[in-house]
N, C-alpha and C positions, 0 to 999 in steps of 0.2 A: 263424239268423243274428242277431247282434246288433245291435243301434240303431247302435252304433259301427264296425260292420263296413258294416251297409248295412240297405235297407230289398229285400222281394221282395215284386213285386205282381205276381199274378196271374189274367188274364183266359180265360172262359171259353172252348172248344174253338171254331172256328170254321170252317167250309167254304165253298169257292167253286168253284159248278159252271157249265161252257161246254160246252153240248156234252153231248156224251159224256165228257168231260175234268173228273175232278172233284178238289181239292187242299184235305188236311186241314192247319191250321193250330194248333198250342198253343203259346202265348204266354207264356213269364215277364221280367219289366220287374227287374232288378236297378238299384240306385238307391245307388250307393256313395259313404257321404258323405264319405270323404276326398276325391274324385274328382269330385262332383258337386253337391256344397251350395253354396247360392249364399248372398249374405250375408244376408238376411232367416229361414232357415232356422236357420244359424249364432246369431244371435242367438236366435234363440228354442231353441235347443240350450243353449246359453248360458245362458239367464234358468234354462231347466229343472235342469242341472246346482249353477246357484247354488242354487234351491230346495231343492232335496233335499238338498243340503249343510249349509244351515241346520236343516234337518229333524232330518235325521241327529244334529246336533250338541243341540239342543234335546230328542230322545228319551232323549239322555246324562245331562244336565240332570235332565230329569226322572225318571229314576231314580233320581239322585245326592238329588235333593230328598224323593223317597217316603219314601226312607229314612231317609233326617234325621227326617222328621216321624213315620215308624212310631217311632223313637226317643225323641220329644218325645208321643208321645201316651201317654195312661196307658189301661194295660189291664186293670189291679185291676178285680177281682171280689169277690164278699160274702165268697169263705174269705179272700182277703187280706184285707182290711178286719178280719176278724174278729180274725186273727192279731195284727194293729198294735194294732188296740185291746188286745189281753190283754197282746199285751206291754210299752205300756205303763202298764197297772195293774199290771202285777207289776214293774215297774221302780219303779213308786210307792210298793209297799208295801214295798218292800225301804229306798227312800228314807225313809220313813215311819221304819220302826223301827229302820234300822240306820245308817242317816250321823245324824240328825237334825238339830242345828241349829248354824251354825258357833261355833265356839269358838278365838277368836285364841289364849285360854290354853294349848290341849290344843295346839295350832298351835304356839307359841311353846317349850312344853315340849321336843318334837319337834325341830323346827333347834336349839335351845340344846343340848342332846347329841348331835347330829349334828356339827354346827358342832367343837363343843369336842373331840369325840375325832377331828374330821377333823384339827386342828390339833396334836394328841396326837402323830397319825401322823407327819406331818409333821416334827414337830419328832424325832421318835425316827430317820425313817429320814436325818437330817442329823446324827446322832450323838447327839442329847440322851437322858440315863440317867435324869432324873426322875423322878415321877408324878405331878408338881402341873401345874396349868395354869397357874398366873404363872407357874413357872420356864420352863415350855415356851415363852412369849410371849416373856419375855427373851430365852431363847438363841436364837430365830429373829429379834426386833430388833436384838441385837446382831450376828449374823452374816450378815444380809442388810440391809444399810442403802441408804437412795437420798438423793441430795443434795438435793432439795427437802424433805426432810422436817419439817424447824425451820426454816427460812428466814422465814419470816413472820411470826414473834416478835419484837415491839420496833418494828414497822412502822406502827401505826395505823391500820391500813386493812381494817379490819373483817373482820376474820379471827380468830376462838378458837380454841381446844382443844379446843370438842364441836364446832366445824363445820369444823376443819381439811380434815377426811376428802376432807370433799363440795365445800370450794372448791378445793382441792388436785386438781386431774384428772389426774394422774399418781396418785391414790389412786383411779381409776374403774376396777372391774374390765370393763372393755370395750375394746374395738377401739379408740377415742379415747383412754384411760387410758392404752393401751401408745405408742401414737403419740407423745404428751406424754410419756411417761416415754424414750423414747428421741432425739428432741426433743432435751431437756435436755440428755444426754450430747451434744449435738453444738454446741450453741448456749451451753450452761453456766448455762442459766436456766430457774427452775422456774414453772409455769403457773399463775395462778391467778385465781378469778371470785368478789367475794365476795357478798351478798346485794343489794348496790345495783347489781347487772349490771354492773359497770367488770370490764373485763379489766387483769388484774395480773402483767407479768412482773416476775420477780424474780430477780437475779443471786445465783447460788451463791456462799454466804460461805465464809471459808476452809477450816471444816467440811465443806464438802464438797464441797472441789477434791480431795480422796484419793478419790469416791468416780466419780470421770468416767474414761471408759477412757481410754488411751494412744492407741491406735491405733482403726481400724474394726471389728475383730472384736472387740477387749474391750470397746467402746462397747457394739454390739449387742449383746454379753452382759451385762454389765452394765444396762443397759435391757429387757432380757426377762426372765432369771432373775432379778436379784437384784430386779426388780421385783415378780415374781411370789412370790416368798415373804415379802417383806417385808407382802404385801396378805394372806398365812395369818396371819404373825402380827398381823393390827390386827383380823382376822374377828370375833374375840371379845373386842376390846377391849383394853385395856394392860394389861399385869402387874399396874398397879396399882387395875385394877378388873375382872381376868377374869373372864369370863363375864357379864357385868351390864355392864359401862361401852359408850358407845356404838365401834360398831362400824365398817363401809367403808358405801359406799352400795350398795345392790343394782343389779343390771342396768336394771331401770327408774327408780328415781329418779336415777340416772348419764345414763341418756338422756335424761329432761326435763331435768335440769342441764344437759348438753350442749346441746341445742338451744335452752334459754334465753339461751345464748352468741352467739346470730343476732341480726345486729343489725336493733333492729326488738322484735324479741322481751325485748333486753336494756335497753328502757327501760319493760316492763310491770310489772307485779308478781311476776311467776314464779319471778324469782330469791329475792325475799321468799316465797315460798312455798313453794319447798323448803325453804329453809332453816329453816322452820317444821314442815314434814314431818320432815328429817331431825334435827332437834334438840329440837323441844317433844314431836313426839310418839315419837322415837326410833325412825321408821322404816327401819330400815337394814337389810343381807343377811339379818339371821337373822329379821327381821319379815317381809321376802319368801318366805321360806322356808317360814315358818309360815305364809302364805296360801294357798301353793302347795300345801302340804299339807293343809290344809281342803280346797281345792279340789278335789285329786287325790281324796279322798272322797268329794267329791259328785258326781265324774268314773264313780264306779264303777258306780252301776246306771245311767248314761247308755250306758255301755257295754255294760253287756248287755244291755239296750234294743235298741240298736247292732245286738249279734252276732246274737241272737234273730231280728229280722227280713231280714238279707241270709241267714241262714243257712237259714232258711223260705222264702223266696226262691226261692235256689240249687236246694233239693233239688226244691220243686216243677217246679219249671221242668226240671228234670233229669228229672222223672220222667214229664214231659209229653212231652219231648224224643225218651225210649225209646219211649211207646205209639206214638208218632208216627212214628219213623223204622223202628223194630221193631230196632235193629242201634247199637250203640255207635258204628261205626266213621263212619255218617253223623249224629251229631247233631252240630246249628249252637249251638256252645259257647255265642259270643256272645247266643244268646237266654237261655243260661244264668246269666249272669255278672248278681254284684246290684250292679250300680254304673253309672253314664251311661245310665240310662234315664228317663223320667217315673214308669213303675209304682213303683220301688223310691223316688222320691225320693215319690212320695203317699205311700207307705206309709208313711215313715222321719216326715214328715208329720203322719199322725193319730198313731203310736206316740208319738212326739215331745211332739207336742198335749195328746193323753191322760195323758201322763205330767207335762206341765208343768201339766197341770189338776188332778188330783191333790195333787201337791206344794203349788201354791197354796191348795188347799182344806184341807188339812193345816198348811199356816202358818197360816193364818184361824184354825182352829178353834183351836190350841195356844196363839198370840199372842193371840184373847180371852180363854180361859181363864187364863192368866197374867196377864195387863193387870187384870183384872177391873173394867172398866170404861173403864178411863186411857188414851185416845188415844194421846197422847206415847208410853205400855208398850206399849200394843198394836204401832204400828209397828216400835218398836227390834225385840220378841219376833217380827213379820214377816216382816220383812227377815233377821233369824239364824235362820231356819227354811227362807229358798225356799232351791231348788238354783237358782243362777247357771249351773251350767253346762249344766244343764240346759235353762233360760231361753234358753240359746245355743243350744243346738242346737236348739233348734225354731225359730229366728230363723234362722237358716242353711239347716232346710230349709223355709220357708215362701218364704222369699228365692229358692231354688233352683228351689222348683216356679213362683212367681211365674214368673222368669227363663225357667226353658224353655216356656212356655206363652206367653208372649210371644213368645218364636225362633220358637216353631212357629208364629205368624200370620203373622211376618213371613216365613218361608218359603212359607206356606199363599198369602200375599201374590204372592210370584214366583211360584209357580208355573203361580196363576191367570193373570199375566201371560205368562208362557210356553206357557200353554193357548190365548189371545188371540192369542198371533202365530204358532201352529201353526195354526190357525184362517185366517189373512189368509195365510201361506203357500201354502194346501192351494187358497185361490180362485185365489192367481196361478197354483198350476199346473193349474190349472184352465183357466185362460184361456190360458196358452202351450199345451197340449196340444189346445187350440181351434183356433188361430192356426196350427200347424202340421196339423193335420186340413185345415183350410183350404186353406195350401200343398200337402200332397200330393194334396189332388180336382186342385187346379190343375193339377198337374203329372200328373197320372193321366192327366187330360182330354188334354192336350197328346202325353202317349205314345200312347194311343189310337187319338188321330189320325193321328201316323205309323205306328203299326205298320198300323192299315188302308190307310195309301198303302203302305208297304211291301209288305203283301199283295196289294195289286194288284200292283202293278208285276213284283211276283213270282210271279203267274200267269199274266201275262201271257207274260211269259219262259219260261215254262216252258211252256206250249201254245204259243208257234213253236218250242220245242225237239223238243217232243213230235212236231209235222208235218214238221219233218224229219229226224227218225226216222223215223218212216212211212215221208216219199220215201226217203230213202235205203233202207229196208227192200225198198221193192216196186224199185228199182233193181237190187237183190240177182239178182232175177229176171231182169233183163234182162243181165246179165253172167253167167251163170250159164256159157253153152257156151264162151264165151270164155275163164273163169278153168281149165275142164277142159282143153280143149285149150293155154292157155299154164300152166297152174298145177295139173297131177295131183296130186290127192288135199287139194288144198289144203278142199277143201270138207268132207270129211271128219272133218279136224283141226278144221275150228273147229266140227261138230258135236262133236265130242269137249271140247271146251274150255268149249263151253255147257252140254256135260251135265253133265258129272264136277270142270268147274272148273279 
C-alpha cells in the first residue's frame, strides 16, 4: 500500500487467557491519510512532497549541465595533437612555396580582366556588337542613364570628376546606393556627401526630368535596373579611360562612406579620408577585388588545414564509435561530428597555431634576407609574406577555446551550486522524515492503547458469551423428554444439521 493510500501497522499476535477460556488476537492498524491525517502530519507531507520535487527538478539540471560541460571539456589525446600539429606544418609548407607573398599587382591583374569582360558581357547581352571596351562603356552610359549623374557640375561644392563616384551614393553598389537611387526617382533629387561631411541634396536639372518614372512602377524600375547597369558601365571607368580611369567604390569603402554620413561622425576626418582612399590612391571595386583575390590564396591552405583535421576528427571518432557499439545502427553520431565541441576546437587550435607559427617564421626569414639589413625592407618584405587569413583563423580559434573554457566554469560554477542545495534539500528531508517518525510512535502508542482496551472489553464479551452457551447447552438436558414428547424427532434433525450442515 502506498504512502498516499495509507500507512499498515502491524502488531505482534497476542493472547488473553481466563480460565479455561483462552482468545487469540492479530492486530493490523490501517491509517488512511485521506481519512485520517491531521494537520501537522499534512504539513510534513507537504514539506516532503515540496522536497523531492525540487530534487527531481535539479537531477534534470544536472544532467542538462553534465552535458554542456562533457561538451566544453577537451578530450584530445597525443594522436590528436600529433595530427594538428602535421597538419599544420603541411599547411605551412604549402603556404611556404605556393601562395607566397601578397602581390596587389598579380591582384589587380586578375579583377582588371575580370571586371572588364564582366562588363563585355554585359554590354553584348543588352545588344552591343563591338569588341572594344570604350565602346562597350558608351553604349551601356548611353542606354542606362540615372538623373543624378552630372548634377553637380558648376556647383562648387566640392565635388570632381574622380570623386563623383564616391560622393554621389546613388553610385554605391550597396543596399544604401539602391535606397538613394530610388529615393531620387520620387523626391527628384540626387544625394550627395562631399569630403567636408555636409550632406548635399541636389535638385535634378532639366537633364534629367526625362530620366524620373511617370508612375510607381517605372520609378522603381528606373531606380533598380537602369541604376544597376549604369554602376557596369562606370566599373571600369569611362570610355574615355577604360580600364585604367578610376572606377565605382567597392562594397566596403561605400560602407565607411556611408557611415561617415552619421552625424557625429560627419564632423571627423573620415570623410577626408576616404576620399583620400578613393582618389589618391585609386582604391575602388576592382582594388577590392584584387585584395580579395590575394586573399582568397592565402585562404587556400587555411583550408586544408581546416578539412585535414575535422576530417581526422570524424573518422576517428567514427571508428571509436563501431569498436564500441560493435553495430552501426547504435552509434551516437553526435560524438562523431567535428564541430561544437572543446576537442575539435583544441585541435583546430594548435593546427592553427602551428601553421601561423610557420608562416611567421617564413616571413622572418625571406623579409631579412630581402631587407639585407634595412628595417624600413624588412617590415614592408614582412608584412607581404604573413598569411592574414591565416592570422585570423587562429585568432578565432583561440578566442573559441578561450570562450568555451570559460562557459564551462561558469557552468562548473552552477553546478556546484546545485550540488549545495541538493545537499540542504536531502537534510530537510531528513528532518521531515524525522518529524513524521515522531508522529507515527505517537500515534502507534495511542492505537496500542486502544486496541488493548478493545481486547479487553472483548474478552470479556466473549467469556459471558461463552457461559451462556454452556448454561444454555447443559439446559439442553433438562428439556430433552419434554421436546420428545411435544417435538418427535425434533432432536434428531438438529443432530443431523450439526453433522452434515
Amino acid at each position: 500500500m502506498s504512502m498516499k493510500e495509507g500507512k499498515v501497522i502491524k502488531f505482534p499476535e497476542m493472547k488473553i487467557v481466563d480460565n479455561d477460556f483462552e482468545v487469540d488476537f492479530g492486530v493490523e492498524v490501517i491509517r488512511n491519510k485521506a481519512d485520517y491525517i491531521d494537520s501537522k502530519e499534512r504539513g510534513i507531507q507537504d514539506g516532503i512532497d515540496e522536497v523531492n520535487g525540487i530534487l527531481s527538478s535539479n537531477n534534470k539540471r544536472l544532467e542538462e549541465l553534465n552535458k554542456e560541460i562533457d561538451g566544453l571539456t577537451n578530450h584530445s589525446d597525443g594522436i590528436d595533437y600529433m595530427v594538428a600539429v602535421g597538419s599544420g606544418i603541411l599547411a605551412g609548407i604549402i603556404d611556404s612555396l605556393w601562395v607566397g607573398e601578397f602581390k596587389m599587382e598579380r591582384g589587380k591583374a586578375w579583377s582588371n580582366k575580370t571586371v572588364n569582360d564582366f562588363v563585355m558581357k554585359v554590354a553584348k547581352m543588352n545588344g552591343f556588337e563591338g569588341e572594344r571596351l570604350d565602346d562597350a562603356i558608351r553604349f551601356l552610359e548611353n542606354k542606362f542613364h540615372i538623373p543624378s549623374d552630372n548634377i553637380w557640375k558648376g556647383k562648387d561644392i566640392g565635388i570632381s570628376a574622380r570623386s563623383h563616384h564616391l560622393d554621389d551614393l546613388a553610385h554605391h553598389p550597396t543596399p544604401i546606393g539602391l535606397f538613394f537611387s530610388i529615393l531620387t526617382q520620387f523626391t527628384k533629387k540626387g544625394y550627395f556627401q562631399n569630403s567636408e561631411g555636409q550632406f548635399l541634396p541636389i535638385t535634378i536639372d532639366e537633364n534629367g526630368e526625362g530620366l524620373i518614372g511617370q508612375n510607381i512602377p517605372s520609378k522603381i524600375f528606373a531606380g533598380t535596373v537602369n541604376w544597376f547597369f549604369h554602376l557596369v558601365s562606370d566599373i571600369s571607368g569611362s570610355y574615355k579611360t577604360a580600364g585604367a580611369g578610376m572606377g565605382i567604390p567597392g562594397p566596403i569603402v561605400s560602407l565607411l562612406k556611408e557611415l561617415s554620413m552619421i552625424p557625429g561622425l560627419n564632423k571627423t576626418e573620415l570623410p577626408k579620408k576616404m576620399k583620400e582612399i578613393f582618389v589618391r590612391e585609386k582604391f575602388d571595386l576592382r582594388s577590392e577585388l584584387a585584395v580579395g583575390y590575394e586573399l582568397s590564396r592565402q585562404a587556400m591552405p587555411v583550408i586544408l588545414n581546416e578539412v585535414i583535421v575535422r576530417a581526422f576528427y570524424f573518422i576517428r571518432r567514427l571508428v571509436m564509435e563501431i569498436k564500441e557499439k560493435q553495430s552501426f545502427k547504435k552509434i551516437d553520431w553526435k560524438r562523431t561530428l567535428p564541430w561544437k565541441n572543446r576537442t575539435i576546437v583544441r585541435m583546430l587550435t594548435i593546427s592553427t597555431g602551428t601553421f601561423t607559427l610557420i608562416d611567421l617564421g617564413d616571413a622572418a626569414i625571406r623579409g631579412g634576407i630581402k631587407s639585407g639589413g634595412n628595417p624600413a625592407m624588412f617590415a614592408k618584405e614582412f608584412i607581404l609574406r604573413v598569411n592574414f587569413v591565416g592570422v585570423g583563423r587562429f585568432a578565432i580559434a583561440v578566442t573559441t577555446d578561450a570562450t568555451m573554457g570559460m562557459k564551462r566554469d561558469k557552468i562548473r560554477n552552477e553546478r556546484m551550486s546545485i550540488f549545495s542545495e541538493q545537499l540542504h534539500l536531502m537534510n530537510a528531508k531528513v528532518y521531515y522524515l524525522q518529524a513524521d517518525a515522531w508522529v507515527a510512535a505517537k500515534t502507534a502508542e495511542k492505537t496500542i492503547n486502544e486496541a488493548v482496551k478493545m481486547m479487553e472489553e472483548t474478552t470479556k464479551i466473549s467469556i459471558e458469551a461463552w457461559k451462556a452457551n454452556r448454561q444454555s447447552m447443559d439446559s439442553i438436558g433438562k428439556y430433552k423428554l419434554g421436546i420428545e414428547n411435544h417435538n418427535a424427532g425434533l432432536i434428531e434433525d438438529i443432530n443431523d444439521i450439526l453433522k452434515w450442515g
